[in-house]
BADREN-622747 format. One record per atom (N, C-alpha, C): x, y, z. Coordinates in steps of 0.2 Angstrom, whole numbers, plus 2048, in hexadecimal, padded with zeros to 3 digits. Layout:
BEGIN
XYZ ...
END
This chain:
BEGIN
221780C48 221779C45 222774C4A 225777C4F 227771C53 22076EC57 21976EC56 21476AC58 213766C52 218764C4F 21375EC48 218758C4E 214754C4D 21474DC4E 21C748C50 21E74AC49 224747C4A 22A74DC4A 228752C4B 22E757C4E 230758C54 22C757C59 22A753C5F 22F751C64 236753C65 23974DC68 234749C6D 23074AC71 22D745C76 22A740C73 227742C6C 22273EC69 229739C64 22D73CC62 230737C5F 232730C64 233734C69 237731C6E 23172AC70 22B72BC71 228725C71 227722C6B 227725C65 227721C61 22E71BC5F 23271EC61 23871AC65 237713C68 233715C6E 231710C75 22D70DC72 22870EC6B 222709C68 226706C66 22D707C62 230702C5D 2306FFC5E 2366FEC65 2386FBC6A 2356F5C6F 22F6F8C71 22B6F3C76 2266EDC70 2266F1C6A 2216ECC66 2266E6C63 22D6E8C61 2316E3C61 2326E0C63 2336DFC6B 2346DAC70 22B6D6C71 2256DAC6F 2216D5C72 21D6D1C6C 21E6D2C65 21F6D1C5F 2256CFC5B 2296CBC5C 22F6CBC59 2306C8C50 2296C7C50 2296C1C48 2276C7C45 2256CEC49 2216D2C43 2256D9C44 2256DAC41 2246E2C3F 2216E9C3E 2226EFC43 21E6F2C45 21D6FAC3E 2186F9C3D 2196FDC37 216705C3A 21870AC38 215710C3A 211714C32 209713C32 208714C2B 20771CC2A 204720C2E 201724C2C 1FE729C32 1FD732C31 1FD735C38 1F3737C36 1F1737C3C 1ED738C3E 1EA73EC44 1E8740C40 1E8746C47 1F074BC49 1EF749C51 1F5748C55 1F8743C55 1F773DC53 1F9736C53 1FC735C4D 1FF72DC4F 1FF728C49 1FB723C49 1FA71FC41 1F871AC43 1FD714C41 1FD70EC44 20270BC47 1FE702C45 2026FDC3F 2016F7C43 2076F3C41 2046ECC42 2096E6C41 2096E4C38 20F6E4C35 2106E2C2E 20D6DDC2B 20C6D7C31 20A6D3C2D 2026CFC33 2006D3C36 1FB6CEC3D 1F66D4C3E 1F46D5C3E 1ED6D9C43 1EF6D8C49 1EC6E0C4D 1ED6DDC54 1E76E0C57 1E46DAC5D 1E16DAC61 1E26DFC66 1D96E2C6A 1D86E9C6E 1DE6E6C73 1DD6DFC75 1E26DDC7A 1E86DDC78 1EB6DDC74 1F36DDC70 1F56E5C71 1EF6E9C70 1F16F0C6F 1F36F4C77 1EE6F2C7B 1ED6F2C83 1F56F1C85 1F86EAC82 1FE6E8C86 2046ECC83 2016EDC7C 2086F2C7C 2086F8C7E 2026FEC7F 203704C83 207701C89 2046FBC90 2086F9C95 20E6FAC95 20F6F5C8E 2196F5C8E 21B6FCC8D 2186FEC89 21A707C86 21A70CC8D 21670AC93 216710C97 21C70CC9C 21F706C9D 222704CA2 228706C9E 229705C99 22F709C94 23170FC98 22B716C98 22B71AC99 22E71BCA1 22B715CA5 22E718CAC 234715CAF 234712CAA 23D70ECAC 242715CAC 23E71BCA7 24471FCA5 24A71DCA5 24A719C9E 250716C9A 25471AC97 25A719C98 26071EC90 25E71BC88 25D722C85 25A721C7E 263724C7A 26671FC78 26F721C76 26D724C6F 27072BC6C 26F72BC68 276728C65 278723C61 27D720C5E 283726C58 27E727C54 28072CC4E 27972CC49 27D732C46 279734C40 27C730C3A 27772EC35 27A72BC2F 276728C29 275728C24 273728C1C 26A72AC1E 26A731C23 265736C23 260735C2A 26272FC2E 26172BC32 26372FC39 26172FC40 262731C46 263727C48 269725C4C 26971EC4E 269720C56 26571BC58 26471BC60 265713C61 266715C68 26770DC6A 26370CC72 25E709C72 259709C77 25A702C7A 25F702C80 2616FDC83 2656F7C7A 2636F0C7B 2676EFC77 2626EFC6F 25D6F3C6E 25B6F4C67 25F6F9C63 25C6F9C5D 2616FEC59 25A702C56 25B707C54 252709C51 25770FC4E 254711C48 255717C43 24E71BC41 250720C43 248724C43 24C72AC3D 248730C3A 249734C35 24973BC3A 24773BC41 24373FC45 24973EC4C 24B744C51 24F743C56 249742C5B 24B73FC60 24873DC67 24D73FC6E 24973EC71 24D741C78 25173BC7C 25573CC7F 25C738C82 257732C89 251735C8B 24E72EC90 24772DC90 245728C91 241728C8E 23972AC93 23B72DC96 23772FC9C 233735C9A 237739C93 23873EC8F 23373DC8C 22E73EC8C 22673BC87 221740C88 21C740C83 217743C82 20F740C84 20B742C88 20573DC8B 205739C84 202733C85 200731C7E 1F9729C81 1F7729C7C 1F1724C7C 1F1721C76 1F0718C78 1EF713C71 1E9712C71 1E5711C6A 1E0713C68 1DD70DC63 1DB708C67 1D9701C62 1D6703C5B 1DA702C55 1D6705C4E 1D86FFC4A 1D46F9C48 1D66F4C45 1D76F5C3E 1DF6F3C3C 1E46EDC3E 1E66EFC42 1E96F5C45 1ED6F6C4B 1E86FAC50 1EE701C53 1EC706C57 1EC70BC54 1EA711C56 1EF719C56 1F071CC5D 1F971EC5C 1FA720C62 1F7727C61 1F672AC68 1F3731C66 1F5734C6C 1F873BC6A 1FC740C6E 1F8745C6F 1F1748C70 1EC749C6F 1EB74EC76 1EB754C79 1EA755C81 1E5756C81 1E274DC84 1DB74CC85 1D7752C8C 1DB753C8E 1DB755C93 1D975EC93 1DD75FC8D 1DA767C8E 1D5769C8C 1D276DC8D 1CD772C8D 1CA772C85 1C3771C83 1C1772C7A 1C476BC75 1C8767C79 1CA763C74 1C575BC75 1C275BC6E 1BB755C6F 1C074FC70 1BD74CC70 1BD741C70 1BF740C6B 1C773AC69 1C7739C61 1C3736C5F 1C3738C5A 1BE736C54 1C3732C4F 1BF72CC4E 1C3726C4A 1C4728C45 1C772AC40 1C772CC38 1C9724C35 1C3724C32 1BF71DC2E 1C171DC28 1BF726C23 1C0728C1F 1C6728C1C 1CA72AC20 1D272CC21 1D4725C1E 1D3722C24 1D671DC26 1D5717C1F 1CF718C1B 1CF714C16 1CF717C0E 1D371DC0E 1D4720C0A 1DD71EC0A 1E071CC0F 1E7719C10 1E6712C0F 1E270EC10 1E1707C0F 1E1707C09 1DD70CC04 1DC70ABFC 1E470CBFA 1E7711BFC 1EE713BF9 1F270BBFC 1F2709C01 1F8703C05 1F56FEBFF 1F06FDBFD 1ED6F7BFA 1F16F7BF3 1EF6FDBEF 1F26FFBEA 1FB6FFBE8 1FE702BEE 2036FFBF0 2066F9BEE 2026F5BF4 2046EDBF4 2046EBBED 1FF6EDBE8 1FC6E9BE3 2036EABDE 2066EFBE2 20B6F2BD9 2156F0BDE 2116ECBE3 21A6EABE4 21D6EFBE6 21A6F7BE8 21E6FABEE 21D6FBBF5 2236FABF8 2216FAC00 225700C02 22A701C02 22D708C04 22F70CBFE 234711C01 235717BFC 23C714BF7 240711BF9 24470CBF5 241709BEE 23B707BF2 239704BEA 238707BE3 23570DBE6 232712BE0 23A713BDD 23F717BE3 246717BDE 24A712BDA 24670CBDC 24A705BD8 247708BD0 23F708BD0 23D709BC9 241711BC6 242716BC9 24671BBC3 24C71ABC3 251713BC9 257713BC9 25770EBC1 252709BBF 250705BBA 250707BB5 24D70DBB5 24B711BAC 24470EBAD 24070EBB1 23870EBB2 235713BB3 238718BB4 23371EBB7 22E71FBB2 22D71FBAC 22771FBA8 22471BBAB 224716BAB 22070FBAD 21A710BB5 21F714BB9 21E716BC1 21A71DBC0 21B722BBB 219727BBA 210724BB7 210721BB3 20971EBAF 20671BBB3 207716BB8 204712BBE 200717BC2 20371CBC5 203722BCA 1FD726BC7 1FE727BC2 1FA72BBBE 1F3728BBC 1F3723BBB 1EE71FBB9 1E971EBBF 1EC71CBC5 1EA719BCC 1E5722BCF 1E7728BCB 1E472CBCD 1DE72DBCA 1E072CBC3 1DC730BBF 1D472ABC0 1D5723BC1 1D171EBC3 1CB723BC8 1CD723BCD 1CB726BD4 1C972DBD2 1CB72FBCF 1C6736BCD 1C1735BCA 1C072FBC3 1BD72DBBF 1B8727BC3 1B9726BC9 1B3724BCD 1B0728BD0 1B272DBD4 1AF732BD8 1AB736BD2 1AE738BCD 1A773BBC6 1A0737BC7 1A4730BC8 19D72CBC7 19872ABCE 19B72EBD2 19672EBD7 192737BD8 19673BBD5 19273DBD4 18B73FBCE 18E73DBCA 18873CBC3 183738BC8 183733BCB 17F730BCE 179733BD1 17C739BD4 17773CBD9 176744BD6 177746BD0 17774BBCC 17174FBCF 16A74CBCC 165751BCF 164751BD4 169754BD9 169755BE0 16D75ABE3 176755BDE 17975ABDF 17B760BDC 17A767BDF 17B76CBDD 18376FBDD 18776DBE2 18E770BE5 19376DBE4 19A76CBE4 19C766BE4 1A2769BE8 1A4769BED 1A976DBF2 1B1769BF4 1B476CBF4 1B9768BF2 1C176ABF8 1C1767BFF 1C676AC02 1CC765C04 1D2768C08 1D7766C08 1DD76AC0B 1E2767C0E 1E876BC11 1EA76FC0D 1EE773C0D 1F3776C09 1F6772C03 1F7775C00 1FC771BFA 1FB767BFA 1F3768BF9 1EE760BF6 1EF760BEF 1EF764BED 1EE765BE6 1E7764BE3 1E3769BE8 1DB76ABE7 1D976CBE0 1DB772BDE 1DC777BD6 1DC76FBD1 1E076DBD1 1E2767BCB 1DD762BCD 1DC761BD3 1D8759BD3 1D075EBCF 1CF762BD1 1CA765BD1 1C8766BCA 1CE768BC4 1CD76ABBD 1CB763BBB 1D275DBBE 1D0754BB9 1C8754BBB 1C6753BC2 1C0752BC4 1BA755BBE 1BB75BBBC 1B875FBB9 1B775BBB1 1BC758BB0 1BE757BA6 1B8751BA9 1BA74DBAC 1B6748BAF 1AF747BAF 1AE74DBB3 1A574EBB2 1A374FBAD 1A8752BA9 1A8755BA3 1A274FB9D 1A7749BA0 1A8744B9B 1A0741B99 19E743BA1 198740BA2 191744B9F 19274ABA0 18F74EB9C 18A754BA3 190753BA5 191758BAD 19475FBAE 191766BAA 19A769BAA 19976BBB0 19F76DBB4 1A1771BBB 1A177ABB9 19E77EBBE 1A2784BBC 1A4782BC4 1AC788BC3 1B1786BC7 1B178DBCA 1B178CBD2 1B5792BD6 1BB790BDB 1BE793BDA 1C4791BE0 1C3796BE6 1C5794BEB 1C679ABF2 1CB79EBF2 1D079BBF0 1D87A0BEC 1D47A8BEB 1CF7A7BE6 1CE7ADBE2 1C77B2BE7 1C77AFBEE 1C37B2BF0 1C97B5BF8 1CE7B4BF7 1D37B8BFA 1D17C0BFB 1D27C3C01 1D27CBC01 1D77CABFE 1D87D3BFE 1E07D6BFC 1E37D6C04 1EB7D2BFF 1F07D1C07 1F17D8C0F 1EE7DEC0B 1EF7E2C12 1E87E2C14 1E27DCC13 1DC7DDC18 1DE7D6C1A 1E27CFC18 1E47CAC1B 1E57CAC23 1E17C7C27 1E17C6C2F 1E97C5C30 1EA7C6C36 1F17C3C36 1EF7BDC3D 1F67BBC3D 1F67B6C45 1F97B9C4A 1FA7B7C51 1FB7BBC55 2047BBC55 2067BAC4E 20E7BCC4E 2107C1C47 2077C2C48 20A7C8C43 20A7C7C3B 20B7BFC38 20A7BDC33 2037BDC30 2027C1C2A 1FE7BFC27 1FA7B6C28 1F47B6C28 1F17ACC29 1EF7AFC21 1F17ADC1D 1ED7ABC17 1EA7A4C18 1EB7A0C1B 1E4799C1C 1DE79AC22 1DE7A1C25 1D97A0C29 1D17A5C23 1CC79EC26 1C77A1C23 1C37A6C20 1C77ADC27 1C67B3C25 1CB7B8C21 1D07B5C1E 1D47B8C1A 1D07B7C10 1C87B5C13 1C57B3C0B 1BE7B9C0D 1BC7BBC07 1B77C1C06 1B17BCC04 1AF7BBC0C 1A97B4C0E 1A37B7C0C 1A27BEC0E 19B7C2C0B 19B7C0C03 1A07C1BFE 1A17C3BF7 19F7BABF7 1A37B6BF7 1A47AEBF8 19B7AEBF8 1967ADBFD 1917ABBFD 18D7ADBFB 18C7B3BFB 1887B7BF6 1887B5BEC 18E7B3BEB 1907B2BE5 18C7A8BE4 18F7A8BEA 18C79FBE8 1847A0BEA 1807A3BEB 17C7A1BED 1777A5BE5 17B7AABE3 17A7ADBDD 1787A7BD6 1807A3BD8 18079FBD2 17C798BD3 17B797BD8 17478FBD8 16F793BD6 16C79ABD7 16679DBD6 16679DBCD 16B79BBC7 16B79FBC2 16F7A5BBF 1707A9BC5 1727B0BC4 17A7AEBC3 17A7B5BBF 1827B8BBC 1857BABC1 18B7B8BC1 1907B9BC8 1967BBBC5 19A7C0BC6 1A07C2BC4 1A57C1BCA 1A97BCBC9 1AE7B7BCE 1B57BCBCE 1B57BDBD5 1BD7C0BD2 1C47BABD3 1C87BEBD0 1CF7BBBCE 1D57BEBD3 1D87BABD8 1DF7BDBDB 1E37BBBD8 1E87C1BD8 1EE7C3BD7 1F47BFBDB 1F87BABDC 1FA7B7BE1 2017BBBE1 2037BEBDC 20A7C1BDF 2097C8BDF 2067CDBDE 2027D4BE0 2007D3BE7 1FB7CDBE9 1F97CCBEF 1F17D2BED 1ED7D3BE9 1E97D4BE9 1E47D1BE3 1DE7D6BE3 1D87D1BE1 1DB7D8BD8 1DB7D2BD4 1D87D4BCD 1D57D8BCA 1D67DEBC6 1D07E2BC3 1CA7DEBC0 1CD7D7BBC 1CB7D5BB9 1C47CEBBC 1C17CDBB8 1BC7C7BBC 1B97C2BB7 1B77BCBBA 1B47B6BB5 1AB7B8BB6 1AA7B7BB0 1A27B7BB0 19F7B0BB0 19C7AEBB5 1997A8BB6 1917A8BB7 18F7A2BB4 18879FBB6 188799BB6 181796BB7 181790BBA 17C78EBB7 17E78BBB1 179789BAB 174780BAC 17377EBA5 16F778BA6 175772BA7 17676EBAB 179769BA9 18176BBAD 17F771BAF 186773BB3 182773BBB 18A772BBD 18C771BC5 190775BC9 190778BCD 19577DBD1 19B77ABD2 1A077BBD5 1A6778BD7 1A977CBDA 1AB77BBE2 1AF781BE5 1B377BBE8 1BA781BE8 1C277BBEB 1C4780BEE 1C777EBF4 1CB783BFC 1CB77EBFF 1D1782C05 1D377EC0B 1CC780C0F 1C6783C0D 1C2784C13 1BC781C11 1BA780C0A 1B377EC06 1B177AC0B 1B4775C0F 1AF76FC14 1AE772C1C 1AE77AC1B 1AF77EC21 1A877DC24 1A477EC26 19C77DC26 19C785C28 19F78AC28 1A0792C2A 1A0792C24 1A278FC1D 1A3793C17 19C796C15 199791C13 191792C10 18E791C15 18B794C1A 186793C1D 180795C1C 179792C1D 174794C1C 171792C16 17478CC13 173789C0E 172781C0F 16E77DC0A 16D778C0A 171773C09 17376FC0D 17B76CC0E 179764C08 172765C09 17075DC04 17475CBFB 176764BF9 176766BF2 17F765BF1 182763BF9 189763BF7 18A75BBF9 19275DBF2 195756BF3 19C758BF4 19F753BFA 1A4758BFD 1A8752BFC 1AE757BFA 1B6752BF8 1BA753BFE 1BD750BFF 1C3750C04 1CC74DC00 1CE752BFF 1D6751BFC 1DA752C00 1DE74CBFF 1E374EC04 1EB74AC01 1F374DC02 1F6748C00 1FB744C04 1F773FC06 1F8738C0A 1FE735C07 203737C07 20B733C06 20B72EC09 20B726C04 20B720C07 21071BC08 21471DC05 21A719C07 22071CC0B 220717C0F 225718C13 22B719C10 23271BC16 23A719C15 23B713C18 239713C1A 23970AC1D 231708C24 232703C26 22A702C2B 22870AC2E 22C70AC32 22E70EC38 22F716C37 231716C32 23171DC31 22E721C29 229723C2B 224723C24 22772BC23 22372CC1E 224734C1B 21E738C1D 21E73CC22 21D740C25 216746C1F 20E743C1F 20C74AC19 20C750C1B 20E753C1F 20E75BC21 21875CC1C 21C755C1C 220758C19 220758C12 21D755C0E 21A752C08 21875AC07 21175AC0B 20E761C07 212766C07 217767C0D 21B76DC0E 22076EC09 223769C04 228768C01 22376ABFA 21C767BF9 21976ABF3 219771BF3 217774BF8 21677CBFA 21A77EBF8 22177CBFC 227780BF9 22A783BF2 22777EBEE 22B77CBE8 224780BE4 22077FBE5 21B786BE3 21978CBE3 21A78DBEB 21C795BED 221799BE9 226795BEA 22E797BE6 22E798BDF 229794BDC 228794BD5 22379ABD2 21D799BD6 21979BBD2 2167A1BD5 2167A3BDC 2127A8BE1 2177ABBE4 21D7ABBE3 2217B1BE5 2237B0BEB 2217ABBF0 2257AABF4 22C7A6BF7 2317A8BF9 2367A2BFA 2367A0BFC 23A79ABFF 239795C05 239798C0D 23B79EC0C 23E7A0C15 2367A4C17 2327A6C10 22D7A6C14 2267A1C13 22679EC10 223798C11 224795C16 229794C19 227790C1F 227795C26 22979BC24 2257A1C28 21D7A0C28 21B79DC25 21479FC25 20F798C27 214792C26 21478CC28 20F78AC2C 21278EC34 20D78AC39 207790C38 207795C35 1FF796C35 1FB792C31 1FC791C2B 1FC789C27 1F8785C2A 1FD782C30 1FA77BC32 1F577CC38 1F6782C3A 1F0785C40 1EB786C3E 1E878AC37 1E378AC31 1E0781C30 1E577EC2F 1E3776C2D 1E0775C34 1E4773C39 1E076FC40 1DA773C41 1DB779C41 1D377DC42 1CF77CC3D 1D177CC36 1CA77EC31 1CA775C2F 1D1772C2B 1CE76DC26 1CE765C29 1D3764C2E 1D375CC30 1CC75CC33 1CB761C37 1C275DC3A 1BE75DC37 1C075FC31 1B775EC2C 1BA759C26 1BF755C28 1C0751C22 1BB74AC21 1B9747C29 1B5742C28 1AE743C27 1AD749C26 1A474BC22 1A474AC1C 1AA74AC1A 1AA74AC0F 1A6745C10 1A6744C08 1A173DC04 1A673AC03 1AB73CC00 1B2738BFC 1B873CBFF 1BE736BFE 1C5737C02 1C8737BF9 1CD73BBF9 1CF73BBF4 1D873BBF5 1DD739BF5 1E6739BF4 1E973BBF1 1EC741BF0 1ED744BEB 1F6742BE8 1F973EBEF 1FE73CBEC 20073BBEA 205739BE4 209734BE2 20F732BE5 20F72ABE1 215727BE4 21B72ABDE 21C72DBDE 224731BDB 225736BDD 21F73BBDF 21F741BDF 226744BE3 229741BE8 22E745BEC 234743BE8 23373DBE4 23A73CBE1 239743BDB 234745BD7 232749BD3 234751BD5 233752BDC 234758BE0 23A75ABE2 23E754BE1 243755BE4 24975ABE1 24B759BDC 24F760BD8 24B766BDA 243768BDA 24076EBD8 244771BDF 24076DBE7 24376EBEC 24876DBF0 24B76CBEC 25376EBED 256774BEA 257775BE5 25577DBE1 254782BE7 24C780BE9 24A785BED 24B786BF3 24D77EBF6 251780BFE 259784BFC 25B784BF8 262789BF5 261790BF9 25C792BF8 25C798BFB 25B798C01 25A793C05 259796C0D 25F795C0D 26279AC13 26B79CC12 26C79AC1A 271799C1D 273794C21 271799C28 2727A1C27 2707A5C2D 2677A6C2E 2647A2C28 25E7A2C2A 25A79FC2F 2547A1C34 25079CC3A 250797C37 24F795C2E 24A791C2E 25078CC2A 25778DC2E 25C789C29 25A781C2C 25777EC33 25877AC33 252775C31 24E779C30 247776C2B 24A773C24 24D779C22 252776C1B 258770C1A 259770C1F 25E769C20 25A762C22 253763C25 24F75FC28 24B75DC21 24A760C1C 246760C17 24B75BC10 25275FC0F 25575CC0A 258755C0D 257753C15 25A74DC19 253748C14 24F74BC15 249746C12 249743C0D 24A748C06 24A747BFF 24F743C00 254744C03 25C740C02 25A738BFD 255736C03 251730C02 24F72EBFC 24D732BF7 249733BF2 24F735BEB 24E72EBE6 251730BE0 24E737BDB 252738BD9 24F73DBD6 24D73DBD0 24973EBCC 24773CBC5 245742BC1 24673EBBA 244745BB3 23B746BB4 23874BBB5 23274CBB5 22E74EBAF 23274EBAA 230750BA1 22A74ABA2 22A746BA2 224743B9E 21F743BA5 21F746BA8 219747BAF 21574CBAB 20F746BA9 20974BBA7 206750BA7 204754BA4 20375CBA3 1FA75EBA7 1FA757BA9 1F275ABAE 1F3757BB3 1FB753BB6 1FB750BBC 1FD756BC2 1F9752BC8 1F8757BCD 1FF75ABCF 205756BCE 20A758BCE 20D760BCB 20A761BC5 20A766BC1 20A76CBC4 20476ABCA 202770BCC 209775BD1 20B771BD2 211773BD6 216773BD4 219771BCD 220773BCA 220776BC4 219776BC1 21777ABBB 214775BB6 21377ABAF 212774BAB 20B772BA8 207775BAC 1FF771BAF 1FB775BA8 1F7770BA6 1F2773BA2 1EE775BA3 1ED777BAC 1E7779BAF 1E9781BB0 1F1784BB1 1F3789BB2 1EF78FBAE 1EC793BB0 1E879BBAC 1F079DBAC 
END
């Protein structure tokens, strides 16, 4: 885990020297840090655009930062905060950094209007392409900041203001509604192109909440007079002792080939022909495939629909007509900050869903779930972030409550990681976060909210 972004000491460490050098060459503004990109982040000013030439001058300032080899004082710890004191600034990160500032990761700024993205990126090594702008990405977060702005929240404080109120109904309904919208457009981009579309392929990281978005999506089409037959990739699982493993021995249940790819293609290419397919069902806490099976076809007026972390693999299906599909890309994009500067991290977002799901519902605890973690996010960087700007549509699957909502579940669940375990300091790193977040009654959280899928409750649950 120590390669994610903000785990980084080097990498926090210039995000430090960002804070710092854009303060002093901006002082009317505010540097906001929105959102992770790749290896990067994306980075602008809260209230000004900045020019290619603005962004130019702030890498400059950022690298004579770095050669001054300045003392980065860590002050103290306090209300979940690391304090540094970077000559005479003061800057609170949620993340440690290193003591100089000489101490850094190569980095490059990357002109992406309104701002830049800084990007930690080893252009230099061997296999790794040219960045690629993410457009997609990047306007699938403008619609979430917009919607945001419209509802008068700016940071995570605010949401706690509404359940500190006696609002959380109110915030719970907003939230909900703002989804259920954007599903109820995306149907309608599909009906549009119906005699065409044949597939409907549906991918995303770990713990998007692809299963639920995939059921409402379905009522949805429903509505229109479109039914889906549904496969998920879950259910095309080998049994766990033919699972590939990684080179430490673990089980990869996200790599490609831990799925029964012959069974998978042969079945979908069965069911666009008409033909009777019997789909099978995994066992999540056996770790094996079901005696049992669904009997599917693919009648008039119906639509295929497959959801996994690999569906937008171009290795999943191949040898198929790529015209017939309509690709979704889900992912949940945590939008609001703790304050400008230090945003909420969605690798920790998803991680904290997974936890509170695994524990609950597939048998595993916290100490191995994040045993399984970085095969996880190695599975992501190789299968699903590079094919996320091929979808049609960007979809969010987060909510602004959600962590307040998770909070009791994983904490519960971080109880069991005991203070001798490898992964006690993930645990304290994890519940440092929630600290942040009020906690809330989750009784009246809808019973087909995507949230569901991860603390129970779900009217999509077999």
């Amino acid at each position: 885990m120590a390669k994610e972004t903000h785990l980084r000491l080097n990498r926090q460490t210039v995000l430090l020297g960002l804070t710092k050098v854009t303060q002093e060459l901006f002082p009317e503004d505010d540097l906001t840090l929105d959102y992770s990109i790749h290896e990067g982040v994306f980075c602008k000013l809260a209230n000004s655009a900045l020019s290619v030439r603005e962004v130019k001058q702030i890498g400059v300032k950022l690298r004579e930062w770095s050669d001054c080899d300045g003392l980065i004082q860590l002050v103290g710890q306090e209300g979940g905060y690391y304090h540094y004191k970077l000559g005479n600034t003061l800057i609170k990160a949620l993340y440690p950094a290193n003591n100089r500032s000489s101490k850094i990761d190569n980095f490059r700024l990357i002109p992406f209007s309104p701002g830049f993205i800084i990007d930690f990126t080893e252009i230099q090594k061997e296999g790794v392409k040219p960045f690629t702008l993410p457009r997609k990405l990047a306007g699938t977060y403008a619609k979430t900041k917009k919607w945001l702005r419209n509802l008068g929240l700016g940071v995570v404080a605010d949401v706690n203001n509404y359940i500190a109120t006696g609002k959380s109904l109110e915030l719970l309904s907003i939230a909900e509604a703002l989804q259920e919208k954007e599903i109820s457009d995306i149907a309608d981009m599909i009906i549009q192109h119906r005699r065409t579309i044949r597939m409907i392929l549906i991918s995303g990281p770990s713990s998007s909440g692809k299963t639920t978005f995939a059921r409402r999506l379905s009522t949805q089409l429903r509505v229109n007079g479109l039914k889906p037959v549904h496969l998920s990739l879950d259910d095309y699982y080998l049994n766990r002792k033919q699972i590939p493993c990684d080179k430490d021995g673990n089980y990869d249940f996200d790599s490609l080939h831990a799925l029964d790819l012959k069974l998978l293609q042969q079945q979908v290419k069965d069911l666009l022909k008409g033909k009777i397919a019997e789909t099978p069902i995994f066992d999540f806490f056996s770790g094996s495939r079901s005696q049992k099976t669904r009997t599917k076809r693919l009648g008039h007026n119906e639509i295929l629909l497959l959801e996994g972390i690999h569906a937008l693999d171009p290795c999943l299906l191949q040898n198929m007509n790529k015209n017939q599909f309509f690709k979704i890309y889900i992912s949940a994009l945590f939008g609001l900050n703790i304050d400008p500067v230090n945003r909420v991290p969605t690798t920790e977002a998803r991680m904290i869903r997974r936890i509170v799901r695994d524990d609950l519902f597939r048998g595993f605890p916290p100490d191995e779930t994040f045993d399984l973690w970085d095969s996880v996010r190695k599975s992501e960087n190789k299968s699903v972030f590079k094919n996320q700007e091929e979808c049609d549509v960007m979809f969010n699957s987060s909510l602004l409550y959600e962590l307040n909502a998770l909070r009791p579940f994983a904490e519960a669940s971080l109880a069991k990681v005991t203070v001798d375990s490898p992964n006690y300091e993930i645990k304290k790193r994890l519940l440092n976060l929630l600290s942040f977040f009020e906690p809330m009654d989750v009784s009246k959280v809808p019973f087909n909210s995507i949230l569901r899928e991860f603390i129970g409750g779900s009217i999509y649950s077999d």
